[in-house]
Structure formats: structure tokens, C-alpha cells
N, C-alpha and C positions, 0 to 999 in steps of 0.2 A: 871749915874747908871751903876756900873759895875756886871757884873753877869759871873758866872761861870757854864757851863752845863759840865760834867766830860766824860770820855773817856767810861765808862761800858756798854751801849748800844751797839757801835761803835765796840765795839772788840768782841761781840755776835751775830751781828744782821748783816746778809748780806744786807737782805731786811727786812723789816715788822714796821708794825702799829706806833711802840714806837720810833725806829730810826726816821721814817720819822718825826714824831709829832715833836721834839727837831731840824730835821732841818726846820721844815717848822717855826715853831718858831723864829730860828736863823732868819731866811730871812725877819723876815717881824718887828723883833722888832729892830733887826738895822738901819729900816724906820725915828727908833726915834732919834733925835740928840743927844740925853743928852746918849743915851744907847752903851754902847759896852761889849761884847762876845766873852767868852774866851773858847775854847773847845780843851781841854790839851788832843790829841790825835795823837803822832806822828805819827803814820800808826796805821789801822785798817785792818776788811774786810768788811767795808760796804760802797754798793754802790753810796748811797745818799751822805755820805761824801766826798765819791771822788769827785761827780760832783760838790758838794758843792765848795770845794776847789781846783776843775778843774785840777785835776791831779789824775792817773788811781796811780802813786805810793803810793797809800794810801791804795790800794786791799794787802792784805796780806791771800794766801788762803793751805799754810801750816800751821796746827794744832801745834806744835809743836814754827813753829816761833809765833802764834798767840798768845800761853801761855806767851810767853819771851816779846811780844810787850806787851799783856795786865799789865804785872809786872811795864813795863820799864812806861806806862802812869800813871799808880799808884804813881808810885813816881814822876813822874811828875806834877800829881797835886796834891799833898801832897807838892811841891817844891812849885807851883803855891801858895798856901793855908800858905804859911810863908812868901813867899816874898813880896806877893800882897795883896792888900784890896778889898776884894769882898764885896758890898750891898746885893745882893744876891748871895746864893748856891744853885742849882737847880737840885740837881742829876740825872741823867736818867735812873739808876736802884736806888737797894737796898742796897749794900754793905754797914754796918755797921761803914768801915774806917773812911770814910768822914766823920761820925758827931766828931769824935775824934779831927779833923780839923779846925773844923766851925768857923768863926768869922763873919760870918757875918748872914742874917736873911736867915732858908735852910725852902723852900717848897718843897715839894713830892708830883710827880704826883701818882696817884692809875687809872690804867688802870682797874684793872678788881681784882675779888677775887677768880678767879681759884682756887687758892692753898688753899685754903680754904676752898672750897667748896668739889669740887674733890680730891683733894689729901691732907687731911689733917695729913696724915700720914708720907709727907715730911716735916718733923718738922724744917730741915735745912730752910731749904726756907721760908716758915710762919715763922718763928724768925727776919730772917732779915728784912722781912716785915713789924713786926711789929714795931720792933724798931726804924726803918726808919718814922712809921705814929705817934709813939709818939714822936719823936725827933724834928719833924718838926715844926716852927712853923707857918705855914699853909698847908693844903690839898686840892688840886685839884683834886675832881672827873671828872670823864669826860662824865657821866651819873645820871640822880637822882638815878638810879636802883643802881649803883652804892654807890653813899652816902649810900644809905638806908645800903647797905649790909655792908658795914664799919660800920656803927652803930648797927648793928647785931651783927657781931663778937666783937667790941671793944668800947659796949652803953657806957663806961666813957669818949670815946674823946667828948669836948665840939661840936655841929654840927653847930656852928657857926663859928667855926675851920676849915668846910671844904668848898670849894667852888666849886660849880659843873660848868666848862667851857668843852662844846662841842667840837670834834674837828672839822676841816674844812675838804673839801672833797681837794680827791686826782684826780688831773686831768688827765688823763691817755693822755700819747702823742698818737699822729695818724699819720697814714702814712697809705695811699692810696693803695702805690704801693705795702707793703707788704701785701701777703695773704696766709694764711693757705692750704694749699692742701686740697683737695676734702673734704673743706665745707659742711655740710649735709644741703638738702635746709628747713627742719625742724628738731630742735633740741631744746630741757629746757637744759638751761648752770648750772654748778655749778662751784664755785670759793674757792678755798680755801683746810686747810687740811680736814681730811676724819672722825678722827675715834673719841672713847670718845665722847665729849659732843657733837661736831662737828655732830654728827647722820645724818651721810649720806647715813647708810645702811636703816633706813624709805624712803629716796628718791629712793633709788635703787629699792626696793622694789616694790613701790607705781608706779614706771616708766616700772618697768615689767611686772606689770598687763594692763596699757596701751599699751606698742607696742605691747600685745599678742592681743589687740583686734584695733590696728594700726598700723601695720610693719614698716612706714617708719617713725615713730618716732625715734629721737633718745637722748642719754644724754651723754652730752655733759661736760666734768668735768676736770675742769683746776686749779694746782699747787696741793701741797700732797705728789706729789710723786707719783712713779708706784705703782698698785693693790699690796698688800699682800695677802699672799697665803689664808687668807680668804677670801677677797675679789673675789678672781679667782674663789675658790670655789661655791662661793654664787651668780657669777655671770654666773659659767657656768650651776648650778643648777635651775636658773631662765631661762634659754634658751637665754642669751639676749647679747651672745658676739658681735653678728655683729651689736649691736645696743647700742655699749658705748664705748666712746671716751675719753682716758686719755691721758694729754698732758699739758706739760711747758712751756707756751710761753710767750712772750716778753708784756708791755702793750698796743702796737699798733695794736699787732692782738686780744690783749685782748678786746681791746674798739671794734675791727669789730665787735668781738663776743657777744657784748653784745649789740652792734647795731643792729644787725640780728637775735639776740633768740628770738622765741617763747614768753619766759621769764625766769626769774633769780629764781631759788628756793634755798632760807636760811631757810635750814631746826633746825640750831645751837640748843643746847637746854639752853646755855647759852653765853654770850656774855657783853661786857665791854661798847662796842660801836657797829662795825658793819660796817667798811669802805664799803664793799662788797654794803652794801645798796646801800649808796649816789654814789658807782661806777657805778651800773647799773639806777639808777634816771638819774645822769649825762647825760648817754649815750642810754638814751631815751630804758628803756627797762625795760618792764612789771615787778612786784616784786611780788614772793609768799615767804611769810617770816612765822616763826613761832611766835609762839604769847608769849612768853618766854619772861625772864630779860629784858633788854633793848630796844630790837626790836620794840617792839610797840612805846615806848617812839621818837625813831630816828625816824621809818618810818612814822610815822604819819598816813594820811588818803591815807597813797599813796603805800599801799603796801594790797593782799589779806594775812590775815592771818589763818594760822591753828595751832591745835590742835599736838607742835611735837610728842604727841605718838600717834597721832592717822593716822595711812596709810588710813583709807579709805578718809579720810575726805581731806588729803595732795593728793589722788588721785584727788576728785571730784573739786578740786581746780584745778588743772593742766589740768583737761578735759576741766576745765571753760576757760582757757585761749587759749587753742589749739584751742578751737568752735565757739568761741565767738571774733571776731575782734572789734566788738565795745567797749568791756571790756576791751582788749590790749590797742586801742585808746588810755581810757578814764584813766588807770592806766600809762601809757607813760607821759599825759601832769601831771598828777598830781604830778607824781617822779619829774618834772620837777623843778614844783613850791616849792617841799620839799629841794629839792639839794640846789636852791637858800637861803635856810635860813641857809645853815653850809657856812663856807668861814674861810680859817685862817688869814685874816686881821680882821676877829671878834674877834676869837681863839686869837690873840697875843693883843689885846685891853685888852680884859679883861684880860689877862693874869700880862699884864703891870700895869693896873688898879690897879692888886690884889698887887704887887711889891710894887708899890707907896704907896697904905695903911700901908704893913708891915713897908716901911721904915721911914713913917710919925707916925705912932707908938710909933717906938722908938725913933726918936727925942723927942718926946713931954715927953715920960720917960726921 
């Protein structure tokens, strides 16, 4: 079975969800004998690939050369795409070229229906999109919430056309010996970006009324990027600058940190999947999630959920777990038990699974 995952990811994505998925993919379906993977990206800027292919020459972090790399892999797998026979096409974005290409059977993955939902005003982008989900001939959701919402927007695709495969969790490295300067000995972590659906000013909010009746609380909120000037404003409005911590770091202080919270608050108000969960499940750390798209579905019974518009009720959650150790405990082992059911040796089973059908298909045409 030969398959081809194309370069489009890899020359957008330094870090994040969709890169990693494609190489965690990579890794675990070349387990298979009959299977080999072609990924037509001669430099990129993404970091998983490098390690992937154990050379840092693959970081490409001027803008400029990234445009001339992403060209030069385009035509590279367009070169790939005439001279080779692929089984399958498996794209890693949406770009339209590829189906121009296809000889062999192309699935598309559907992360999430952002553009859709929130910006449907980006008409460029919902285009490629869609053409990419009718052109396929199968659909990997990666949540039910997700199918559902693909058959929202587009109820003519057959829903037996889509296949809903979970992703696996990402194991955050650890190391001991790195640590964070001056730690706060109580802190609610937040991970991820900030603004739009992400509603991280309800958490802001909701944590400001606690340290005013807790001073040495504090929140704690990693990757995003530094505060914008609303942010500044709204936090120095709140009173609550010496008691929020923004900060980029690596995933070994990340895992401390998620080791050591209080708990994890996913305040999202929408969401494809939710790595963030099974991160802090992973690494044994209480989960206040919101009760929104997918969230529920992933976290299962191992996560307190709220109401995202509701601050009072995201407060009285956050109090529950600050008061309450035995709730910490008893939300700790059950993240535990939820983490255990994602894995991407699942993730590429079925993934391969769904391969095997398409290509048994068309034999039998």
C-alpha cells in the first residue's frame, strides 16, 4: 500500500494539532509491512518533521524562503503524482491542486468546521474546503460533533462517506531537571490560544472574582502569545496583574505544569477535538471543560463541566476544585482512565482499516 501525505501542513504549521496527527500517522502505520509513505516536503518549518526525519535542516523560519519552499514542494508532488502510483492520497490541508492529480483513492481529513461556523465570510477558505470534502472519496472526522457538523453544512454528502477516527493523545516529554522560575505554589493553568471562540476572557473574568476573595491564587496561561492591549486593559481593570502569568514554554515544563495545577480550565466554545484534554488527563490533572461541540464527547465522565457563557457557574466550578481535594483526587484518576482510551496505534488501525476498504472497493469495481 503505497500512500502519499503532501507537503501543506509542513510549510504552515511550525507546531500544532494537524501536523502532529500526519506525523503521528506516519509512525505508527509504517508498523505495517505491506505500507510505505511518501511525504514530498523538501524543507519545511515544522518542528515534528524535523525530528521526524532527525535533521533540524528541515526548519525553514524566513517567510519569504518559506513561500519559494512551499512552491518548490508543490511541484514536487505534482512530480511525485505522474511518476509514482499511489493507493492512496491523503492530503494534510485543503488545497484544490491535488484533486487535479489524483490517481489513486484521496481521503480528507476534517478537523474541525471553524471556517464555517465563525468565519463564514472567508469565502476563499470554505471553497477549498469544500471541494476538498466532495472530491474525497472518503471523510475522516475526527469527532461525532464533528460529522454531525459536516452534515449540517453539506446534508448531500452520503454519512456513510464519513468516518469518525479519534485522535491519540500527545505525550508531552519530561525532564526533571528543567523548571520554571518562581512557580506559584497555587495556580488554574490555561493552554492554548486566547481570543474568538477560544473565550478566555470568561476565564479571566471568573478567576478575578476568586483571587479578590483569594489573593494567592493565581492563572496561570501558556502559549497564545503575549496579552493584547485588550487583554492588558481588562486585566489591569480587574486588579489582577500580579496574579496572571503568561508564558511559552517547552513541553517538559509544560507536563510539570500540568502536573502541579490546581486544575486545567477549557473554557473553548468550540472545538474539533481538544488535544488540551487528554494533555492534562495524561498528566494527572483535574479538568474544568466547557460543555460545548466536542468537549463532552472526548472528556467523558472525567472532566467538571460548565455552562461557556455562563462566569458564575465557571467560577463555582473552579471554587470546587481549589476546596475540595477529594474532587481533585477523584477527577485526576478518572482523566486517567479516559487518556487510556485515545492512543494513535488505535488512531492508525483504523485509519489503515479505512485504506484497506477503499482499496478493496475498487478492486472488486
Amino acid at each position: 500500500m503505497k500512500i502519499l501525505y503532501d507537503h501543506q501542513i509542513f510549510c504552515t504549521q511550525q507546531y500544532g494539532g494537524v501536523s502532529r496527527y500526519h506525523i503521528e500517522l506516519t509512525k505508527e502505520l509504517k508498523k505495517y509491512s505491506n505500507v510505505s509513505i511518501d511525504i514530498p516536503a523538501l524543507c519545511s518549518k515544522n518542528s515534528y518533521l524535523a525530528e521526524y526525519k532527525n535533521s533540524n535542516l528541515y526548519i525553514l523560519k524566513n517567510k519569504w524562503l518559506q513561500r519559494i519552499v512551499k512552491l518548490i514542494n508543490r511541484i514536487y508532488t505534482i512530480c511525485l503524482l505522474f511518476i509514482r502510483h499511489y493507493d492512496i492520497i491523503h492530503p494534510t490541508w485543503y488545497a484544490s491542486y491535488i484533486h487535479m492529480f489524483c490517481k489513486g483513492k484521496m481521503i480528507v481529513t476534517i478537523h474541525d468546521m471553524i471556517h464555517e461556523i465563525y468565519t463564514p465570510y472567508n469565502l476563499k477558505d470554505v471553497k477549498i474546503k469544500k471541494k476538498a470534502i466532495y472530491n474525497a472519496d472518503a471523510i475522516i472526522a475526527i469527532s461525532e460533533n464533528t460529522k454531525r457538523d459536516i452534515l449540517k453544512f453539506y446534508p448531500d454528502i452520503p454519512a456513510n462517506k464519513i468516518r469518525v477516527i479519534y485522535h491519540g493523545t500527545n505525550h508531552l516529554s519530561k525532564n526533571e531537571k528543567i523548571k520554571f522560575p518562581n512557580i506559584p505554589s497555587q495556580y488554574i493553568l490555561f493552554v492554548g490560544k486566547r481570543d474568538g471562540y477560544k473565550n478566555a476572557e470568561i476565564l479571566i473574568r471568573a478567576i478575578a472574582n476568586i483571587i479578590h476573595k483569594k489573593n494567592d491564587i493565581v492563572l496561570f496561561m501558556v502559549g497564545g502569545g503575549d496579552f493584547d492591549n485588550k487583554e492588558l486593559d481588562l486585566i489591569k481593570k480587574l486588579k489582577i496583574e500580579k496574579n496572571i502569568i503568561q508564558a511559552e514554554l517547552e513541553d517538559a515544563i509544560l507536563a510539570y505544569l500540568y502536573e502541579n495545577a490546581i486544575c486545567f480550565v477549557y473554557p473553548s466554545k468550540y472545538e474539533g477535538f481538544g488535544f488540551p484534554l487528554l494533555e492534562a488527563f495524561e498528566n494527572n490533572c483535574p479538568v474544568i471543560s466547557s460543555n460545548s461541540s466536542c468537549l463532552p464527547e472526548i472528556g467523558g465522565n472525567a472532566a467538571l463541566y460548565f455552562n461557556p457563557d455562563n462566569e458564575k457557574e465557571l467560577m463555582e466550578c473552579i471554587e470546587s476544585m481549589i476546596n475540595n481535594q477529594e474532587l481533585r483526587q477523584k477527577y485526576k484518576l478518572l482523566g486517567k482512565e479516559r487518556a487510556n482510551m485515545f492512543s494513535w496505534e488505535k488512531t492508525a488501525k483504523q485509519t489503515y482499516e479505512l485504506y484497506t476498504e477503499l482499496l478493496d472497493e475498487s478492486l472488486i469495481k
